[in-house]
C-alpha positions as CSV (number, residue, x, y, z in Angstrom):
1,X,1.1,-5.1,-32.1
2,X,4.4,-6.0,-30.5
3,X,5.0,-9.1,-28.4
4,X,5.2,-7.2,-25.6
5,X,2.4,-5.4,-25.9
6,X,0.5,-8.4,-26.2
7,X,1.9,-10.1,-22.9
8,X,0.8,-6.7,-21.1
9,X,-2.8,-6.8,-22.8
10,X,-3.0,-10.3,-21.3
11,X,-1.9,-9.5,-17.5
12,X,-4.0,-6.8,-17.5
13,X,-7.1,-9.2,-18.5
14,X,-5.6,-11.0,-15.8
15,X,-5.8,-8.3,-13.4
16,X,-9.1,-7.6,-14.6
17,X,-10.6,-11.4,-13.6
18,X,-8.9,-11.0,-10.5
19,X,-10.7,-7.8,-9.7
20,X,-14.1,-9.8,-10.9
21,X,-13.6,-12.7,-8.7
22,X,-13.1,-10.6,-5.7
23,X,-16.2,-8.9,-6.5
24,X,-18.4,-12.4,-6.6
25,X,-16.7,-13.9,-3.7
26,X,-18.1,-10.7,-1.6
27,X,-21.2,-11.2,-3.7
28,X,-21.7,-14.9,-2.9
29,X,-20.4,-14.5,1.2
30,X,-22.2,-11.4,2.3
31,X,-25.1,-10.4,0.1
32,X,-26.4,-13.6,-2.1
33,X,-29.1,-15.5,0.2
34,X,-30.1,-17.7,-2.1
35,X,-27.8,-21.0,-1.9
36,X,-27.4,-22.2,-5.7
37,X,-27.1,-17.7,-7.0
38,X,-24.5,-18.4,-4.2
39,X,-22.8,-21.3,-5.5
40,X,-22.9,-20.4,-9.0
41,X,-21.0,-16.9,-8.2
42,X,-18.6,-18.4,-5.8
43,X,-17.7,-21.1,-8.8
44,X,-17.6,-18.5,-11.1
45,X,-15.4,-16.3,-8.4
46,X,-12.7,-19.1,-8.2
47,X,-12.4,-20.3,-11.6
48,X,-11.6,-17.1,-12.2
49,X,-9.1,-16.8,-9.8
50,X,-7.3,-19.8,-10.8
51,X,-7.8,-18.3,-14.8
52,X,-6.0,-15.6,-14.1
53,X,-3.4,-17.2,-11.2
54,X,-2.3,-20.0,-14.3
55,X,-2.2,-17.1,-16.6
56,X,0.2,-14.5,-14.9
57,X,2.2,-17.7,-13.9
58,X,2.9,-18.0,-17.7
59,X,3.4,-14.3,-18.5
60,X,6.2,-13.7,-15.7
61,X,7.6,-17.3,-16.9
62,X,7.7,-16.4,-20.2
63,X,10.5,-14.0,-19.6
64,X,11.1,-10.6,-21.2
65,X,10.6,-10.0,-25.3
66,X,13.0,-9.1,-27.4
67,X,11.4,-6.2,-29.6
């Protein structure tokens, strides 16, 4: 696989935490009652966000490929 190829691979993981997080922050604000289910998807939620946040800050910094 080409360079390139590998940087889009890895934005689109990126993309896909982003979409996870957003579904466990819902998850943990409006229908978790249980306060520690709560914490533990709301951790999960944000370390994911800042995952995937550190990682597209490297792909875009990492500049084009040469192929």
């Amino acid at each position: 696989m080409s360079p390139a190829m590998v940087k889009m691979w890895i934005s689109i993981s990126s993309m896909g935490f982003m979409f996870v997080s957003i579904i466990l922050i819902y998850l943990s604000r409006y229908k978790l009652k249980n306060r520690i289910i709560k914490f533990i998807s709301a951790f999960i939620a944000y370390s994911l966000l800042i995952i995937s946040g550190i990682i597209i800050f490297l792909v875009v910094m990492g500049g084009p490929t040469a192929d």
